[in-house]
C-alpha positions as CSV (number, residue, x, y, z in Angstrom):
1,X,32.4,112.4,95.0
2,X,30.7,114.1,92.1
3,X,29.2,117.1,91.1
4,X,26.0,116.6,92.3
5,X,26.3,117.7,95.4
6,X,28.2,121.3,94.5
7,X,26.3,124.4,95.6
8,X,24.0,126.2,93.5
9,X,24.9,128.9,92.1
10,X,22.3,132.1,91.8
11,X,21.2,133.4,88.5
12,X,21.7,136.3,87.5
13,X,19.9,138.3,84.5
14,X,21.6,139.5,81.4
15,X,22.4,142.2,79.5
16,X,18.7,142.8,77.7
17,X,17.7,145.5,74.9
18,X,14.1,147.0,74.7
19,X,12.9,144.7,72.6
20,X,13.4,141.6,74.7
21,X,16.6,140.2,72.6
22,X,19.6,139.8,73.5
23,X,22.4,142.1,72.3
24,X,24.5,140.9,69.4
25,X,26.8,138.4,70.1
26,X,25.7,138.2,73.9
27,X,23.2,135.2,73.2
28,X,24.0,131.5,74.9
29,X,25.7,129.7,72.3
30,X,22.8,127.5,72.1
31,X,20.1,129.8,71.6
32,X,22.3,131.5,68.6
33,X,22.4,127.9,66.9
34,X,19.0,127.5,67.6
35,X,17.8,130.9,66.3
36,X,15.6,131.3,69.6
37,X,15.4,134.7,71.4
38,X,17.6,134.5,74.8
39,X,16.8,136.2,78.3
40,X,20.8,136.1,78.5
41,X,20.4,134.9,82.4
42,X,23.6,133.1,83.5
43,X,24.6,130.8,84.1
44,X,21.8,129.0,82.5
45,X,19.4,130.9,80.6
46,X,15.3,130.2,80.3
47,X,15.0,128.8,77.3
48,X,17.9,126.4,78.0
49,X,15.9,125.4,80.7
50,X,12.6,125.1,79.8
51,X,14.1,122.9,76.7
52,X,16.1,120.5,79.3
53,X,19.3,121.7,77.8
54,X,21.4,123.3,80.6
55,X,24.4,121.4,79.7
56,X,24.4,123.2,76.3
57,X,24.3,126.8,77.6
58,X,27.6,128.5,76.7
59,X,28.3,131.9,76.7
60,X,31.5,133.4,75.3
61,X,32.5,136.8,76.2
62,X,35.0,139.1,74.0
63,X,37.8,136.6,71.8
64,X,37.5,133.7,74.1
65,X,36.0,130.2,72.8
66,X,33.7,128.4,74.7
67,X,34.4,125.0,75.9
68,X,31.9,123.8,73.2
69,X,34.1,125.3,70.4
70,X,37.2,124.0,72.0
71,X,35.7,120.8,71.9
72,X,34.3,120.9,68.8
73,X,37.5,121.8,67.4
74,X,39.1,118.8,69.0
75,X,36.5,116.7,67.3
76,X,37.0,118.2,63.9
77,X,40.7,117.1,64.3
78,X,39.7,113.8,65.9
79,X,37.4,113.1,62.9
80,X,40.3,113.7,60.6
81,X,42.5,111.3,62.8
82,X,40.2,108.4,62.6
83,X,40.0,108.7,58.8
84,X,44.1,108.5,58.7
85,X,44.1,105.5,61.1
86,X,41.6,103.4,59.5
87,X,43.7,104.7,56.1
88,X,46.7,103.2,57.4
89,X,45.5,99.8,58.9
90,X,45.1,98.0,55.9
91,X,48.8,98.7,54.9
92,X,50.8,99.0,58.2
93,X,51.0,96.9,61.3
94,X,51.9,99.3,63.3
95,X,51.0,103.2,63.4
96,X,53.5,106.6,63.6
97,X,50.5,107.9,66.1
98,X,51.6,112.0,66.8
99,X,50.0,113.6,69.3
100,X,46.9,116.1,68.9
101,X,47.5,119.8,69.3
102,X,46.6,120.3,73.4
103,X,44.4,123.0,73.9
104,X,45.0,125.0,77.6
105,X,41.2,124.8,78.1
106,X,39.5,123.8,81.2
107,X,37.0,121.9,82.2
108,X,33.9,123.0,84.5
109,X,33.5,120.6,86.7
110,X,37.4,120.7,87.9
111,X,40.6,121.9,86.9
112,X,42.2,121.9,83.8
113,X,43.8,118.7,82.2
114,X,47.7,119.8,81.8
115,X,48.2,116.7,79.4
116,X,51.4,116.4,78.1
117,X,52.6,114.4,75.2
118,X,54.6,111.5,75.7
119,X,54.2,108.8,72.7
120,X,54.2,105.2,73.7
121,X,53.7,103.9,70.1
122,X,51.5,101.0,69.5
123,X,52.0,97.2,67.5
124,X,48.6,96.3,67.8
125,X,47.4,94.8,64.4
126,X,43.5,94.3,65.4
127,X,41.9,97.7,64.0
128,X,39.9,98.3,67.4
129,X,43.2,97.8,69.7
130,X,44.6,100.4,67.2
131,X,42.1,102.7,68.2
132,X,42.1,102.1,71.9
133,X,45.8,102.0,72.4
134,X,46.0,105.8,70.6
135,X,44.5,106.8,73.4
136,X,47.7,106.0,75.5
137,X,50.4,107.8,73.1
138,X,47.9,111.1,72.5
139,X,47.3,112.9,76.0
140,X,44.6,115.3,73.3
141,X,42.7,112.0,72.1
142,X,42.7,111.1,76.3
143,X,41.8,114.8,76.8
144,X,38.5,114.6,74.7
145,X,37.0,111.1,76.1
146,X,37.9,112.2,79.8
147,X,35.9,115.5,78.8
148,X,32.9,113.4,77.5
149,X,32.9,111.1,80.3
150,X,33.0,113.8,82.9
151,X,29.8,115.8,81.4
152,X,27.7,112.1,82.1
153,X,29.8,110.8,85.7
154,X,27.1,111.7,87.9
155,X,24.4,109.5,86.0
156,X,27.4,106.3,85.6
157,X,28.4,106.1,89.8
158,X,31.7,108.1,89.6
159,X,32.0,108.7,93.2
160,X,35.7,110.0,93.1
161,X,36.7,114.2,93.2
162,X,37.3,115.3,90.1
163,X,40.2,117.5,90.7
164,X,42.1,114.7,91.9
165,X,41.4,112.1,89.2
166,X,42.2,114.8,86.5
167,X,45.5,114.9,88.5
168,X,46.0,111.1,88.4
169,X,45.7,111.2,84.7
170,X,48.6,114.1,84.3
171,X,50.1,112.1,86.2
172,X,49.8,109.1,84.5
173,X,50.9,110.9,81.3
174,X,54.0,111.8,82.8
175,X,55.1,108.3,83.2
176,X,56.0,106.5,80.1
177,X,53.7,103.5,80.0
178,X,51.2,104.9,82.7
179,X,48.6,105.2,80.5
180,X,48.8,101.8,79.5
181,X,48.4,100.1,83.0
182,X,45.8,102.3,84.4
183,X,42.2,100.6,84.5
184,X,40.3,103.3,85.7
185,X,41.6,105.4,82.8
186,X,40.6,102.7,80.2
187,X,37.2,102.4,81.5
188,X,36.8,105.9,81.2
189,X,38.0,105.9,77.4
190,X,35.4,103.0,77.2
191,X,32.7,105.4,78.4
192,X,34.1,108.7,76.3
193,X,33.7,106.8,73.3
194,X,30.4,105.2,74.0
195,X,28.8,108.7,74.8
196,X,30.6,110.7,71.7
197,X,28.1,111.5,68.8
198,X,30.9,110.6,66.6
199,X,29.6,107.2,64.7
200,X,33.4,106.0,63.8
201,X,34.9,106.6,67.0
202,X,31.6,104.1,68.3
203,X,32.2,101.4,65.9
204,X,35.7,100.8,67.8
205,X,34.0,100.6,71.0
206,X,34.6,96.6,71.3
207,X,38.4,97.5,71.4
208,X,37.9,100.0,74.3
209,X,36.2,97.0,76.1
210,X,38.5,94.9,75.3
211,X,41.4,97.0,77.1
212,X,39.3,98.2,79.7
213,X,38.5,94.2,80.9
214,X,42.1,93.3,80.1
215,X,44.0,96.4,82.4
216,X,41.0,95.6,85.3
217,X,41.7,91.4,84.9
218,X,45.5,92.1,85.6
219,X,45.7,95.1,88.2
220,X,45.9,92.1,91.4
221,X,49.8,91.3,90.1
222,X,50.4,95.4,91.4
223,X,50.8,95.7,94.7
224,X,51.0,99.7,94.8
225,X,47.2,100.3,93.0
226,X,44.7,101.8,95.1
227,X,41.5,99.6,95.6
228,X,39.0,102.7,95.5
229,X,40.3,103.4,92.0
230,X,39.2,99.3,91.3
231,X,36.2,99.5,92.5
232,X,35.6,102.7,90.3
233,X,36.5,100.9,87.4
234,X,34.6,97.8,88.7
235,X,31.3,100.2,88.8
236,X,32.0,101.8,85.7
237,X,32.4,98.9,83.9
238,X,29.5,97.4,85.5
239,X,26.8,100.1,84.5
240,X,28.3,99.7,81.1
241,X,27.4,96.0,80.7
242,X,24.1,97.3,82.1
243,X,23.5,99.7,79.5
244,X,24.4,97.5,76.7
245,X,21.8,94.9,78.2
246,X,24.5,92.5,79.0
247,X,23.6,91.7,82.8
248,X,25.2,88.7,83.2
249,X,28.7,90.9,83.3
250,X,27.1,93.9,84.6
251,X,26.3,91.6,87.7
252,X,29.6,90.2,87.8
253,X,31.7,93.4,88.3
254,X,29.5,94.6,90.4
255,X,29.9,92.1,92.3
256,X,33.8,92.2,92.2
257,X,32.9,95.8,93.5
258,X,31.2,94.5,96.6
259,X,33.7,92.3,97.7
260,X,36.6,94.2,97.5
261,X,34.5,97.3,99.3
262,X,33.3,94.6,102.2
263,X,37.0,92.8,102.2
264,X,38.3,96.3,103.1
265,X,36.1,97.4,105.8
266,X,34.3,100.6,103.4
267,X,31.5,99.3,105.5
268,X,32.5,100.6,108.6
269,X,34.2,103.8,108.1
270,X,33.6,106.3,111.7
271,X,31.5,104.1,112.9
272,X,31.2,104.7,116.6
273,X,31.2,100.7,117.6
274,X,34.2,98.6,117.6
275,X,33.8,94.8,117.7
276,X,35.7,91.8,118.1
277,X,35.1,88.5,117.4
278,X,37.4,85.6,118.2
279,X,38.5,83.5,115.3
280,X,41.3,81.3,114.4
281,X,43.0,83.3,111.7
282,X,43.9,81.0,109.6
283,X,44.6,83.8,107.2
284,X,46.8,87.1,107.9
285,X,44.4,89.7,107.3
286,X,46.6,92.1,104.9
287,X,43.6,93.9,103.3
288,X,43.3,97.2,105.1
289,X,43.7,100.5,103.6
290,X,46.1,103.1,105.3
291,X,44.3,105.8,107.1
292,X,43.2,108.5,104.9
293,X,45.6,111.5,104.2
294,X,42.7,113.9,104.3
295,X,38.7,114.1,104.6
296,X,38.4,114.0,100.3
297,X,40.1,110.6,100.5
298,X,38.4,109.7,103.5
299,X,35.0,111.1,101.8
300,X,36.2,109.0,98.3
301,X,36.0,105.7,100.3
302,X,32.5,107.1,101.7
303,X,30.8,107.9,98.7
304,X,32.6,104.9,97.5
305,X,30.8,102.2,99.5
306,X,27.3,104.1,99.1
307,X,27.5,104.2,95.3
308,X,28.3,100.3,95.7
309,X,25.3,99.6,98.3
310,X,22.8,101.3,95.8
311,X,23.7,99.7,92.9
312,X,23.7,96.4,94.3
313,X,20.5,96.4,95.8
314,X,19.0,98.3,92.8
315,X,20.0,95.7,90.8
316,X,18.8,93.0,93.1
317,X,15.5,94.3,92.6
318,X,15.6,94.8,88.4
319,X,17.0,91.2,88.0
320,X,14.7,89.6,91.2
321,X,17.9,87.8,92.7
322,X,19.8,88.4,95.9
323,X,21.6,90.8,96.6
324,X,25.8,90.4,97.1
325,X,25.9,92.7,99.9
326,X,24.1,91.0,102.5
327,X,23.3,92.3,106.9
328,X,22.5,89.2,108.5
329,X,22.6,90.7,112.1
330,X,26.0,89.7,112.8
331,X,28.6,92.2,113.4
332,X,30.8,91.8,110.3
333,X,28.0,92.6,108.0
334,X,26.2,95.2,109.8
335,X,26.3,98.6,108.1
336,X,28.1,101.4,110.4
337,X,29.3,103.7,107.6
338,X,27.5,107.3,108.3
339,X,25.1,108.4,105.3
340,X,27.1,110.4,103.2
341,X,26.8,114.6,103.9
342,X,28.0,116.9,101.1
343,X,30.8,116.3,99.0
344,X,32.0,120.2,99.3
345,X,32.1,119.8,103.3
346,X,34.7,116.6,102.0
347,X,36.5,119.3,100.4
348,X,36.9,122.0,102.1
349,X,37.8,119.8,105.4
350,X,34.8,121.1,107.4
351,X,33.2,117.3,107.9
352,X,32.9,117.7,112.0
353,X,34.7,115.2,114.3
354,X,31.3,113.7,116.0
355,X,30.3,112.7,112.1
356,X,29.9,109.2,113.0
357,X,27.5,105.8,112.2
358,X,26.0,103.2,114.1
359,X,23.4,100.7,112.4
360,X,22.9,103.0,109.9
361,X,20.7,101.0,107.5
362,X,18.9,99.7,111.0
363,X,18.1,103.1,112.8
364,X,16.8,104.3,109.5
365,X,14.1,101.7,109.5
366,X,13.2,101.2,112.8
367,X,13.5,104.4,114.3
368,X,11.1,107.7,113.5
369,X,12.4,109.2,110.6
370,X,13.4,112.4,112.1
371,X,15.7,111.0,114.4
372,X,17.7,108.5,112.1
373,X,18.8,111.2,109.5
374,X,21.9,113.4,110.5
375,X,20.7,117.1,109.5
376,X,22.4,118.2,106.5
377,X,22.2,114.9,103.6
378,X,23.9,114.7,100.2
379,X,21.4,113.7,97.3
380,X,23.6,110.5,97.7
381,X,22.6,110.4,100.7
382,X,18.8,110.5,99.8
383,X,19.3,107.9,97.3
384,X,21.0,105.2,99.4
385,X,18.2,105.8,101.9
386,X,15.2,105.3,99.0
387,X,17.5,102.6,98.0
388,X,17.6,101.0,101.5
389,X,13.5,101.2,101.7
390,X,13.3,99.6,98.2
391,X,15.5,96.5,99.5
392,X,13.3,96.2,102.5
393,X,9.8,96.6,100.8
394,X,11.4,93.5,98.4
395,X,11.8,91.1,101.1
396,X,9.5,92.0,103.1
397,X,6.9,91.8,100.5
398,X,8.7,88.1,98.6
399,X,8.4,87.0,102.5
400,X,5.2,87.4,103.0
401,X,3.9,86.2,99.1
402,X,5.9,83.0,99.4
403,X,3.9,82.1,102.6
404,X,0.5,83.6,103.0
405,X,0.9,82.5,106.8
406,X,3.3,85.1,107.2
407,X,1.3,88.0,106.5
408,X,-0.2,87.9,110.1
409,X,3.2,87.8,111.9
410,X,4.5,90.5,109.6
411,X,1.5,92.8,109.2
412,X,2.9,95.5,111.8
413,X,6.5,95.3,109.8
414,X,4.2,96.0,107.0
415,X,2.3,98.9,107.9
416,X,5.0,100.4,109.4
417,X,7.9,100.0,106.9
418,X,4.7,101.4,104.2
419,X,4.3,104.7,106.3
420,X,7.9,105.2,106.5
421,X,8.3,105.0,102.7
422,X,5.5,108.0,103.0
423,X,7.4,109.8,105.2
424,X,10.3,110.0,103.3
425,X,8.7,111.0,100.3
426,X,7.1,113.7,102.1
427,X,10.4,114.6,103.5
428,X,12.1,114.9,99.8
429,X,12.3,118.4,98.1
430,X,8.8,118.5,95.9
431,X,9.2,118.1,92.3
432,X,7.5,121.2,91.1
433,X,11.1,122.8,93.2
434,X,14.1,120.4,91.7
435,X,14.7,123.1,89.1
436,X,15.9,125.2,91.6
437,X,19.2,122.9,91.7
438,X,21.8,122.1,89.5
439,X,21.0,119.6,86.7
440,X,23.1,116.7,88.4
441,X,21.1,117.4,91.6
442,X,17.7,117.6,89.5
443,X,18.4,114.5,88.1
444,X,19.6,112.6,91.4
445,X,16.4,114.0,93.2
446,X,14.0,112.7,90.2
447,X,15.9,109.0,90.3
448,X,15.3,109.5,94.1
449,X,11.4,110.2,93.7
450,X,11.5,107.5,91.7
451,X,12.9,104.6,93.7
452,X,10.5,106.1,96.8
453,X,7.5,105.3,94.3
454,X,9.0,102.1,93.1
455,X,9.7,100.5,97.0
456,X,5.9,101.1,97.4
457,X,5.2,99.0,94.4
458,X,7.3,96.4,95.4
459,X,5.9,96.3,98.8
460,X,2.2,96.4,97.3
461,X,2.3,94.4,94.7
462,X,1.7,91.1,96.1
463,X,-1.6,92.0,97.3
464,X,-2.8,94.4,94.7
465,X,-5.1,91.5,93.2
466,X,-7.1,91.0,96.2
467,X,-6.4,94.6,98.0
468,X,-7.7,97.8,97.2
469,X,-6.0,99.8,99.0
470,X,-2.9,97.8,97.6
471,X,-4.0,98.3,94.2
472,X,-4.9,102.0,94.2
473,X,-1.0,102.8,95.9
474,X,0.7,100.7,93.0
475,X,-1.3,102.7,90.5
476,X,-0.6,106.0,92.4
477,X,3.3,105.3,92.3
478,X,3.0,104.4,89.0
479,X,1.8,107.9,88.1
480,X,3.9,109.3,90.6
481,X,7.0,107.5,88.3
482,X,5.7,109.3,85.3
483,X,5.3,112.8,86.9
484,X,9.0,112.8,88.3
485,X,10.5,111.6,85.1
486,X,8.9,114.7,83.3
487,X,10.8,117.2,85.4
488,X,13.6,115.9,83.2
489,X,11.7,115.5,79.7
490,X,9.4,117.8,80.4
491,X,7.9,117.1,76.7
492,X,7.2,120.7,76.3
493,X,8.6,120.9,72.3
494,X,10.0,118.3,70.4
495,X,14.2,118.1,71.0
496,X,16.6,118.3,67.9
497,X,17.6,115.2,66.5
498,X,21.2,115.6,67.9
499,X,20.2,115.9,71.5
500,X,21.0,112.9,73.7
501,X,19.4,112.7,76.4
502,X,21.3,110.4,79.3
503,X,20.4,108.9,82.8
504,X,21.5,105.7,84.6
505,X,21.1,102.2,83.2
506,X,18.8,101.9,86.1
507,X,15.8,104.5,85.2
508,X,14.6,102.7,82.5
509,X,13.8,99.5,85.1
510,X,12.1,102.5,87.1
511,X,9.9,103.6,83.6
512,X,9.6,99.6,82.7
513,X,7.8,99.1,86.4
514,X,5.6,102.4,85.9
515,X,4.7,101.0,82.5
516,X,3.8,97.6,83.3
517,X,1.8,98.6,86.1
518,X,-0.2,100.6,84.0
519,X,-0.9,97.7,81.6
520,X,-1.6,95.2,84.3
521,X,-4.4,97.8,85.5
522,X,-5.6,98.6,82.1
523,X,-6.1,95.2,81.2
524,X,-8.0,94.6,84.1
525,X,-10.3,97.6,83.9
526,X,-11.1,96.1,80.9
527,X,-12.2,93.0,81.9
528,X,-13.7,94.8,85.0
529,X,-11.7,92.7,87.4
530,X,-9.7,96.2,88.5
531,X,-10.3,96.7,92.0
532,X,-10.8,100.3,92.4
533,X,-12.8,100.7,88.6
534,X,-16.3,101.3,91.1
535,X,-14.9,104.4,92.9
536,X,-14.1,107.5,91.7
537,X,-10.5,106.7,90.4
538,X,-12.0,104.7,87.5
539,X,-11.4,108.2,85.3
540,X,-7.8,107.2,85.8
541,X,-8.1,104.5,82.6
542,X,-8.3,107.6,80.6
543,X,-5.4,109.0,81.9
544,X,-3.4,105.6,81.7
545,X,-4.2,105.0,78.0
546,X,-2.0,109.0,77.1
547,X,0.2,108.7,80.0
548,X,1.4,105.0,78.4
549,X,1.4,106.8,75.1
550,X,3.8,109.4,76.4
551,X,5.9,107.0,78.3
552,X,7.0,104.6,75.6
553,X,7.6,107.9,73.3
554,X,10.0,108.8,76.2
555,X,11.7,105.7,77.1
556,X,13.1,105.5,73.4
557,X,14.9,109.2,73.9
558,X,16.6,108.2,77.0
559,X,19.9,106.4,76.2
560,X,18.8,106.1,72.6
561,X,21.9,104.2,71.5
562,X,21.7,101.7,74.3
563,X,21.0,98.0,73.8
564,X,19.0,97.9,77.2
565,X,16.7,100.9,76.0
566,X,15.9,98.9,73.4
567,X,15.8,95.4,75.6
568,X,12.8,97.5,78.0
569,X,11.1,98.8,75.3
570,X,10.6,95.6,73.2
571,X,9.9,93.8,76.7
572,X,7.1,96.2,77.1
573,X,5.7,95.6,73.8
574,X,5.8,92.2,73.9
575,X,4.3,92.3,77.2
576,X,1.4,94.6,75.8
577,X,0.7,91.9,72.9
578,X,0.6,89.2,75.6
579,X,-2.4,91.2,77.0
580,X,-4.0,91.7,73.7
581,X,-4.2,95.5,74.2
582,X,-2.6,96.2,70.4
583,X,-5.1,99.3,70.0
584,X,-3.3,101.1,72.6
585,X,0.6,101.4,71.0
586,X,-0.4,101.2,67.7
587,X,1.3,104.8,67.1
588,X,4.3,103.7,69.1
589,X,4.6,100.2,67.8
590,X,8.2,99.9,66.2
């Protein structure tokens, strides 16, 4: 259970002088380094906002250091680290690694990290192990990855509570050798060192791989290691293959998340129908997870099978195969986990005792919206059920394309699984009000617009040659993609070079889809074959041509550094030349 789903928390106005600026010394750490006048409002101030940057806004008060300088600090000294290893590997097999100086600071988003330093040494010779295996001897080189990972866990599936995976890795530090066995741990190194601005701590990313797939391919010969944490490393792992456009192994562990999540029942946790079915058991069935000790662990294993349901079936849909996790009416496979409420209600034990599920993904589309959603939802919630609408609209619509005898039978399915994806749109929070959340809601919301507007796609896009009405909805979504994605680049001033702007693997297949539609139409209004060019949405080629401009422009800020970025974008352009439309990306054309 992540962040997302914490409470906002009101703003409140700062201190002010008569001019409008903010006292001396009382500006947001960002503002100050950006020479730009501050309103002082807390905990996020306006121009932090308006500029997309509310993870940078800091403010220190009297002699005490922001988490930024902390960290900064930290990064100074890791700098200097790197230089002494790669110094030493060219002369010594093995490395005297000391630990880092541990700072008592805290993170945000949980407690504090009481590290402590226990050295395991190293006698790696390959220069990348060197680097991966320091994390295991220096609890202040673990301390500085976890702390990079945890600002980007929402957008990378990290389903578990943060207060209690901070306390696994003390833990793990207080065990010689823990560190060293832990998979979860080395795939969030992996992810640390991915997202850190710091170019030689990146060029040993292949040796945090490495480690990462080597602790996750030998954690079945334990007995004692907790599946949930697996199938967090399994997902981690998973969306990190995805953003370095290797899909192949992305779809690989993620489907090694699905299985173990099915082969222990995560499926049907509270679900109000019990079930048996006779069988021979030819095999003892010893897969089955203790009950939980409280509602977070019971709420882990929740969030746990919802983060693996979307991603599966999101996936499905980007690389047009099946999907792992499969309902084929029969008991066993039917979904009766309950959509996922709050993680705070998790936490503070307050999760009532007739929370329960029943058909979930069924009820939700076959029964009138307002009856099939429990009334208080987690933005995990939301997104599983956009996600769930998105699986349907693909098969309903690959049914009915693959044989045009079909449409007939299914032409009530149809119409009524297109006005539920309606419905739900209608029912999310608008976008003009997603700024009233925290950023890791805002950005959960946006995704969750955007799947909405992508399941309509899917469903209509079969019939969008021959349809208008079919036609003008794809276009529509497509715009619809665009407008959500500017509530988080809002494209109101050109960012810094530094800033690094990142979301899930999976929004640049959402921006790719938007795109594509958009060229698809375009081409055709040009040729006048686009359906809906005689009515009065033909002044929506203008709009196409600098929307398409601005998307592309976009798509290369988020992930920057990412293979897959780079994988959409060129698909897009090579998909542009196909359809002879150069004059339009000529500005963009890289």
């Amino acid at each position: 259970m992540s962040s997302s789903q914490q409470p906002d928390t009101a703003s409140a106005p700062g201190p002010s002088t008569s001019s409008g600026r903010a006292p001396k010394g009382k500006a947001c750490l960002s503002c100050r380094r950006r020479k730009m006048r501050c309103d002082c409002t807390r905990p996020v101030c306006g121009q932090c906002v308006r500029f997309n940057r509310e993870r940078d806004c800091e403010y220190t008060d009297g002699d005490q250091r922001s988490r930024t300088e902390i960290l900064e600090e930290k990064i100074a000294t890791l700098q200097a680290r790197i230089r002494t290893l790669e110094g030493s590997m060219s002369s010594s097999s093995s490395l005297p690694l000391t630990s880092f100086p541990h700072s008592s600071a805290s993170y945000s988003r949980g407690s504090p990290l009481p590290l402590s330093a226990h050295d395991t040494g190293s006698g790696n010779s390959s220069p990348n192990s060197h680097m991966s295996q320091h994390t295991e001897s220096s609890p202040a080189f673990s301390d500085l990855l976890v702390e990079t990972f945890l600002a980007y866990a929402d957008d990378l599936g990290f389903f578990l509570d943060v207060t209690r995976f901070l306390n696994h890795v003390s833990f793990l530090y207080s065990t010689p050798g823990g560190s060293s066995q832990d998979p979860l741990l080395a795939t969030v190194h992996l992810w640390g060192a991915v997202l850190q601005s710091n170019e030689q701590l990146c060029a040993h990313e292949a040796g945090f791989l490495s480690n990462a797939v080597g602790q996750l391919s030998n954690i079945w010969s334990s007995q004692t290691y907790c599946p949930i944490r697996i199938i967090q490393a399994e997902i981690l792992l998973a969306n990190y293959y995805f953003y370095s456009g290797r899909l192949v192994e992305g779809r690989a562990h993620l489907g090694s998340a699905v299985s173990i999540a099915l082969t222990y029942r995560l499926h049907k946790i509270r679900s109000t129908n019990s079930y048996f079915v006779k069988n021979l058991n030819l095999v003892p069935a010893s897969a089955t997870l203790p009950p939980p000790v409280d509602q977070i662990e019971e709420g882990e294993r929740l969030y746990a099978f919802w983060t693996v349901y979307v991603m599966d079936k999101s996936w499905a849909v980007a690389l047009d195969c099946e999907s792992t996790l499969v309902e084929d009416g029969s008991p066993a496979t039917r979904i009766e986990a309950p959509w996922p409420l709050a993680s705070q209600m998790f936490q503070t034990g307050s999760v009532p005792d007739d929370y329960r599920g029943s058909r979930t993904i069924q009820r939700f589309l076959n029964e009138p919206l307002a009856h099939s959603i429990p009334g208080v939802l987690s933005t995990a919630a939301l997104r599983a059920q956009a996600t769930a609408l998105l699986d349907r609209a693909k098969w309903l619509s690959s049914t009915c394309t693959a044989d045009p005898s079909l449409v007939v039978i299914h032409e009530g399915a149809f119409t009524r699984l297109d006005g539920l994806i309606e419905d739900f749109i209608l029912s999310l929070p608008p976008l003009d009000m997603l700024r009233i959340h925290s950023p890791a809601q805002t950005r959960s919301l946006v995704t969750t617009h955007m799947v909405a507007r992508l399941a309509i796609i899917q469903l209509h896009i079969g019939f969008s040659d021959s349809d208008v009405a079919s036609a003008i909805k794809c276009l529509s979504a497509s715009k619809a993609i665009i407008a959500a994605f500017k509530v988080l680049c809002p494209g109101q001033a050109e960012p810094p070079q530094n800033d690094f702007l990142y979301l899930e693997p999976f929004v640049q297949v959402l921006l790719t889809a938007s795109a594509k539609i958009m060229l698809l139409e375009q081409e055709k209004f040009k040729q006048n074959r686009a359906l809906w060019q005689s009515m009065a949405v033909s002044s929506s080629a203008v709009y196409m041509r600098s929307a398409l401009y601005e998307l592309l422009d976009q798509m290369r800020k988020v992930n920057p550094r990412s293979p897959f970025t780079s994988m959409q974008v060129a698909k897009l352009d090579h998909y542009r030349q196909s359809l002879g439309d150069i004059a339009l990306f000529t500005t963009y054309s890289s």
